[in-house]
C-alpha positions as MATLAB code, in Angstrom:
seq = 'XXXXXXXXXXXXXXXXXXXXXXXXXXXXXXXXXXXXXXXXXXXXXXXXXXXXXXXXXXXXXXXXXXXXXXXXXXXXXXXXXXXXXXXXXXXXXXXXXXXXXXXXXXXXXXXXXXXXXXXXXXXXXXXXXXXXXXXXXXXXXXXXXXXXXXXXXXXXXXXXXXXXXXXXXXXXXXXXXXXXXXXXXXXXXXXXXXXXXXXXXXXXXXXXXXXXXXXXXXXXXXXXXXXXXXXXXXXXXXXXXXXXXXXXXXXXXXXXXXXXXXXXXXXXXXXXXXXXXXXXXXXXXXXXXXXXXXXXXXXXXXXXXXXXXXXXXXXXXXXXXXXXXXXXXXXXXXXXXXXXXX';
ca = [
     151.356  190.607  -39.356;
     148.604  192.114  -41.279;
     145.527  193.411  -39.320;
     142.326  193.448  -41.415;
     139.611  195.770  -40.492;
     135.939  195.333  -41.977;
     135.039  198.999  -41.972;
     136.487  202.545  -41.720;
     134.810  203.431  -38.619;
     135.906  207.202  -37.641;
     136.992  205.759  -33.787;
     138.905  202.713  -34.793;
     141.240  205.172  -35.786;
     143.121  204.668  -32.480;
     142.753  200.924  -32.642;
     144.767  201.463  -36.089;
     147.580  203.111  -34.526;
     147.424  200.894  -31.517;
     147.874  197.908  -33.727;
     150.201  199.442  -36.540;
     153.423  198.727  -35.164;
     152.543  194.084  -35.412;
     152.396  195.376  -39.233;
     150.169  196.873  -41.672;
     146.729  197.495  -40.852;
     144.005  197.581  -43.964;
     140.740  197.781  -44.748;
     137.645  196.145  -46.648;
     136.363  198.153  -49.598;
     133.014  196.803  -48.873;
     131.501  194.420  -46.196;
     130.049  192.085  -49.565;
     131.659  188.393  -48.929;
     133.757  187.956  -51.972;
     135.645  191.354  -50.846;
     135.917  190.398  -47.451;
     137.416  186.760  -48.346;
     140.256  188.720  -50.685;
     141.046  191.125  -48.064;
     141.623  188.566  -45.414;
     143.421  186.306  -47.503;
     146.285  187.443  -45.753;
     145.127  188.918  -42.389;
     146.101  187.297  -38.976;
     144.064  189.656  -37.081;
     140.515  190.737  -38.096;
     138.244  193.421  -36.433;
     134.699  192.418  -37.633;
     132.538  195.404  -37.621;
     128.730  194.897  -37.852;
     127.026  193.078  -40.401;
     130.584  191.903  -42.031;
     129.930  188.145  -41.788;
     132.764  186.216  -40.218;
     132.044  181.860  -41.258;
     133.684  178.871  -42.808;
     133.719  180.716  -46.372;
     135.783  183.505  -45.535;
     137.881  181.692  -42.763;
     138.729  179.042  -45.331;
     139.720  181.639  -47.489;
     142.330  183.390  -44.804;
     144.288  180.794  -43.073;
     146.552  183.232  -41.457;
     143.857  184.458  -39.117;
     145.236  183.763  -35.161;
     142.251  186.256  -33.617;
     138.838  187.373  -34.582;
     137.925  190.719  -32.653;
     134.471  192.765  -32.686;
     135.051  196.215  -31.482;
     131.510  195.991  -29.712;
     129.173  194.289  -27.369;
     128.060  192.519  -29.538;
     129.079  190.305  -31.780;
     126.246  187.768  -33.701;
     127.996  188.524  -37.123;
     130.737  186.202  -36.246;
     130.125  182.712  -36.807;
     131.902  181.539  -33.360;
     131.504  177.954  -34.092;
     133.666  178.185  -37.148;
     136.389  180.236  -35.156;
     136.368  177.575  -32.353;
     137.008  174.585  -35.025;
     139.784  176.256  -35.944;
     141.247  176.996  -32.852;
     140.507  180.924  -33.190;
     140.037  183.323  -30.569;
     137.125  185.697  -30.858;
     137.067  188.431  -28.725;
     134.121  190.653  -28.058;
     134.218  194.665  -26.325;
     131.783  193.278  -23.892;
     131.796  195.980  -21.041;
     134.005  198.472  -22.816;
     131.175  201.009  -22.646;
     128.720  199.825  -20.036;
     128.853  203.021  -17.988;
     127.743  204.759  -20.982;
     124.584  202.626  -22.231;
     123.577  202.768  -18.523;
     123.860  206.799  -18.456;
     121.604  206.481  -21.726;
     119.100  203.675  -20.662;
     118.537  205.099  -17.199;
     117.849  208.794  -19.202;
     115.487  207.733  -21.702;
     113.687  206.199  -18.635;
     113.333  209.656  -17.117;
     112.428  210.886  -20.115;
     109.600  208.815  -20.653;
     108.803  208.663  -16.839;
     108.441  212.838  -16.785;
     107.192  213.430  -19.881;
     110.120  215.028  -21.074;
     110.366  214.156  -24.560;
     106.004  214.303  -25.495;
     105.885  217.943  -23.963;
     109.296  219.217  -25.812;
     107.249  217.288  -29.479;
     104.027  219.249  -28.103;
     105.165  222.422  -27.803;
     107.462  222.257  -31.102;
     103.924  221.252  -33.087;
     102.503  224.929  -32.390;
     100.296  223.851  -29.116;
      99.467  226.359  -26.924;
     102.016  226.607  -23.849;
      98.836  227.190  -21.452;
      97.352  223.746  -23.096;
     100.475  221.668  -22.896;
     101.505  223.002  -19.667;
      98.075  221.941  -18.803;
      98.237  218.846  -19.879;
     101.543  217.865  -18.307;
     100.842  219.756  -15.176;
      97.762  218.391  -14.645;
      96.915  214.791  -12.587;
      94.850  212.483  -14.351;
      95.988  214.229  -17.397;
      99.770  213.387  -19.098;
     101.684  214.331  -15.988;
     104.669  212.752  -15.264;
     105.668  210.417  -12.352;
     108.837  210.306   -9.994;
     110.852  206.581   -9.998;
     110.271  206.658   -6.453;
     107.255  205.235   -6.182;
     108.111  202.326   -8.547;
     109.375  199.043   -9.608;
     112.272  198.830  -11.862;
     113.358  195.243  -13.415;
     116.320  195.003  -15.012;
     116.845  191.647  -17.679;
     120.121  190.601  -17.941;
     123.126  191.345  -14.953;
     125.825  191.257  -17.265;
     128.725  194.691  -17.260;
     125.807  196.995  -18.466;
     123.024  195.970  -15.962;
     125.021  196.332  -12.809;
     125.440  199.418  -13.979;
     121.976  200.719  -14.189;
     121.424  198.667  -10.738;
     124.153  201.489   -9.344;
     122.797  204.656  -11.252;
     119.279  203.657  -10.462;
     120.337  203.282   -7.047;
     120.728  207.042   -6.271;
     117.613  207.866   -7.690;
     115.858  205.224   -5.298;
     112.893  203.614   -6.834;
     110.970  201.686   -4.461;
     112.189  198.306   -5.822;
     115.187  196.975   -7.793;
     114.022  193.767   -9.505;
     116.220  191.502  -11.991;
     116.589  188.434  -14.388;
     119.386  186.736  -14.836;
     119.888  182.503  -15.156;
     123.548  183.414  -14.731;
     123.756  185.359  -11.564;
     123.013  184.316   -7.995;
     120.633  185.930   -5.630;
     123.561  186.641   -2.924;
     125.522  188.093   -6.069;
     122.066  190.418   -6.589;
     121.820  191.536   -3.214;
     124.828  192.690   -3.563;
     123.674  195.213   -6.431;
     120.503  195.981   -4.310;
     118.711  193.829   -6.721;
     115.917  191.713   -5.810;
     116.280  188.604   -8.110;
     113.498  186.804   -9.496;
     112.684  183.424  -10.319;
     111.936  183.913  -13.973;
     111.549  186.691  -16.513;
     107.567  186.838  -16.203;
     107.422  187.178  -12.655;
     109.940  189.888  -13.035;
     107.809  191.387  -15.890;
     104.896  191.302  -13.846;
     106.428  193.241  -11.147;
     107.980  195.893  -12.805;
     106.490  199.183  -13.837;
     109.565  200.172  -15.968;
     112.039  197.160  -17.909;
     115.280  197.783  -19.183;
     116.760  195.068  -21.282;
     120.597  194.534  -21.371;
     121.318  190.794  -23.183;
     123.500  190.003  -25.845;
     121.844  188.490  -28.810;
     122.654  184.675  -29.080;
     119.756  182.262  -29.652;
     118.401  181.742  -26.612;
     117.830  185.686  -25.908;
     116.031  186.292  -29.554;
     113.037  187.350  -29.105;
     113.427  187.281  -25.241;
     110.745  189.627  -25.058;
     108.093  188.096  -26.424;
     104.035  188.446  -26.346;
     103.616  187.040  -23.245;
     106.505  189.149  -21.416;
     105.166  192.138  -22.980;
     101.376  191.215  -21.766;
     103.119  190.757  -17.957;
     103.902  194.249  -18.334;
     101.005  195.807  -18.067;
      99.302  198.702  -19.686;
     101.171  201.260  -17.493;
     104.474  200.159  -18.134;
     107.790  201.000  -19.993;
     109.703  199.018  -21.997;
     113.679  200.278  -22.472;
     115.277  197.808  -25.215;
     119.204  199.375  -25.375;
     120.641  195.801  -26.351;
     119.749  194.092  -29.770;
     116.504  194.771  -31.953;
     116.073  191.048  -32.422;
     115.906  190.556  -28.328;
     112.504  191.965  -28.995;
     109.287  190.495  -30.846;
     108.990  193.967  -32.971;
     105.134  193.135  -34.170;
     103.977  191.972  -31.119;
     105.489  194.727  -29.453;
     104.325  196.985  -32.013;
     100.380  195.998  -31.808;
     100.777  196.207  -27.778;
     101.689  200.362  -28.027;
      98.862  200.436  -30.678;
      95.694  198.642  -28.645;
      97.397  200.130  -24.912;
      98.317  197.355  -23.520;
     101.866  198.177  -22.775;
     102.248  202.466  -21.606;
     105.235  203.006  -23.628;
     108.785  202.101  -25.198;
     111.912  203.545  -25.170;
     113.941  201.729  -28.122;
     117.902  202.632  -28.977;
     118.124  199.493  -31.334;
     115.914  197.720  -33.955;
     115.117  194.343  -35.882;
     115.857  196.547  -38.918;
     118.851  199.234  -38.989;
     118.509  201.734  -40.339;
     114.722  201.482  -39.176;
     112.591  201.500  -42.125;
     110.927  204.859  -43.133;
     107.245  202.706  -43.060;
     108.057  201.505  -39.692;
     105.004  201.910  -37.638;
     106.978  203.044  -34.715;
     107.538  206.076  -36.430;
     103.920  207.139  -36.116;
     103.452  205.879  -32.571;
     103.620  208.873  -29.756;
     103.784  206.638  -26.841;
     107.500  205.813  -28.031;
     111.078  206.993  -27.769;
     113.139  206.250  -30.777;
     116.923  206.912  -31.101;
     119.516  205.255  -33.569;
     121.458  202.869  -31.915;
     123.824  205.583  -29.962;
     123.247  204.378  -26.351;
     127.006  203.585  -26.161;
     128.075  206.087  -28.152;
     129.930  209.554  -26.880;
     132.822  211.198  -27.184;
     134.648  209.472  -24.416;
     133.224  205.536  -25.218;
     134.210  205.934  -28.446;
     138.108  206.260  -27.168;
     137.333  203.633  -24.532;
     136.528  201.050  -27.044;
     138.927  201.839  -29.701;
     141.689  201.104  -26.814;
     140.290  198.308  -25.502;
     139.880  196.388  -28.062;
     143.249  196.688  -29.147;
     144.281  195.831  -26.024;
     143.025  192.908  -25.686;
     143.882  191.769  -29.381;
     147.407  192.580  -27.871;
     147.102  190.929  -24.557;
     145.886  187.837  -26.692;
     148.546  187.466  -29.065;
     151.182  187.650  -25.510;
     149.719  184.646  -24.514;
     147.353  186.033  -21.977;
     143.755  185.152  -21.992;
     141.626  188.643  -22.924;
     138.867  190.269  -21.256;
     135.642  189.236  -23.275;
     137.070  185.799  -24.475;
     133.977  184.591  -26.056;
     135.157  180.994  -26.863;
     136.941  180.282  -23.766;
     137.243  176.550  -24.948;
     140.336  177.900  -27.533;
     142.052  178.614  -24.364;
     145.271  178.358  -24.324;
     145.849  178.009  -28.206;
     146.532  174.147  -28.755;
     149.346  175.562  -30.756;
     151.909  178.168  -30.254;
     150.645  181.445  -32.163;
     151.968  184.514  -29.896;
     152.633  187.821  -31.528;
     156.523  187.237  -32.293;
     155.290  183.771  -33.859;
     152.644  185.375  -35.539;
     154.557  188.606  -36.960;
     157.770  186.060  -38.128;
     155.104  183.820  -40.189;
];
């Protein structure tokens, strides 16, 4: 059993080992389609990485394949429909690192919230202490502001927003307000969060937004002009999920004219973000590169689980983050010894 993965990521190291006694484990050159179709020609497990597409093409070109894996959250790179035809499994890390993207989203947010990050950029630029003290010292000047005294909304109630609900919970913000189609209100009481009918109403209650959704079509461009005008001009916007989940120019021209206070972003519609981007030059913004979920410690998380649950998968046990739960069980018999002997 040959276990393809698309990238040499530094962590999947222990996903290699984990996986190296079903056979060998190999990887792609290159993430470019016609290198991707030879290497799998043979594979019966592939762990997509991001951006190495996963459709027909290349799954016509690898019949051996008996599980699709992504080693993250996400997963839009994989063409699930074209897994499910076949009868493929695709599994997705969904949770693997929740605690950590919550440490992360819930940080940035006191960043922003106490000024943090503008008064370490002020004083680095050569500014006076006595004038930046006295501007973030200072009411009706930049000073910052405690969560107490404010509404938080959370979109999306998935592995990673419960989280937040619980870290945000210590720090006690006057309200706990959420989004989520797929959750119930008793199940949101039970995370102290006060659910809401729809995602304006939510927007238009909240002072501070944090955004944890996968990207599948009906969350692109989730946050859209008219979410981002419920905000208000005093509020933050925390996107930690997918760039895409966000209308980027609309977004963009709200931090410019004022009518949204800020944005904490982690992810991007382009990665790497473009040197022109006008975020870049925009000081009412907190940019980092897509490393919410990434420490130390996730990193060994996710690298396990995910080989885990390729492993639980080929037992004959249905895997935490089954994304295609309509392949389940296999109409054929495809468990690891069956899979290994062909």
């Amino acid at each position: 059993m040959t276990t393809l993965i698309t990238k040499r990521l530094p962590y999947l190291a222990t996903t290699e080992r984990m996986l190296s006694s079903l056979g060998p484990v190999v990887y792609a050159e290159d993430i470019s389609a016609a290198t991707l179709r030879a290497a799998a020609r043979d594979a019966t497990i592939v762990i997509a990485t991001k951006g190495a597409v996963i459709d027909d093409d290349l799954l016509d070109a690898a019949p051996k394949v008996r599980v699709i894996a992504a080693p993250t959250a996400g997963y839009e790179w994989i063409d699930v429909s074209a897994a499910t035809r076949r009868g493929i499994p695709v599994i997705a890390n969904t949770g693997a690192a929740a605690d950590s993207v919550a440490s992360f989203a819930v940080g940035v947010v006191l960043a922003f919230s106490r000024r943090i990050v503008a008064a370490d950029r002020a004083l680095r630029s050569g500014q006076p202490w006595s004038e930046v003290r006295a501007r973030y010292a200072t009411v009706g000047q930049a000073i910052g502001t405690d969560l107490t005294n404010a509404t938080v909304g959370i979109v999306g109630l998935g592995h990673i927003g419960r989280k937040v609900a619980e870290k945000l919970a210590i720090i006690r913000p006057r309200r706990i307000v959420g989004y989520d189609p797929y959750v119930t209100a008793d199940d949101a009481q039970r995370l102290g969060v006060e659910l809401g009918s729809d995602l304006l109403t939510v927007a238009r209650q909240s002072d501070v937004l944090l955004v944890h959704v996968p990207l599948v079509p009906a969350t692109r461009h989730l946050i859209n002009r008219e979410v981002i005008a419920a905000l208000g001009a005093d509020a933050l916007l925390v996107n930690c999920s997918r760039g895409e989940v966000v209308d980027e120019p609309a977004l963009i021209e709200a931090l410019r004219t004022g009518q949204l206070g800020g944005a904490a972003l982690d992810v991007f519609t382009e990665e790497p973000l473009p040197a022109n981007s006008p975020l870049l030059g925009l000081d009412n913004v907190i940019l980092t590169p897509h490393i919410a979920g990434v420490t130390r410690e996730s990193d060994e998380v996710r690298a396990r689980e995910i080989a885990e649950r390729i492993l639980t998968c080929l037992d004959g046990t249905r895997p935490v983050g089954l994304v295609n739960p309509e392949v389940w069980p296999p109409s054929a018999a495809w468990n690891r010894d069956q899979a290994t002997a062909s």
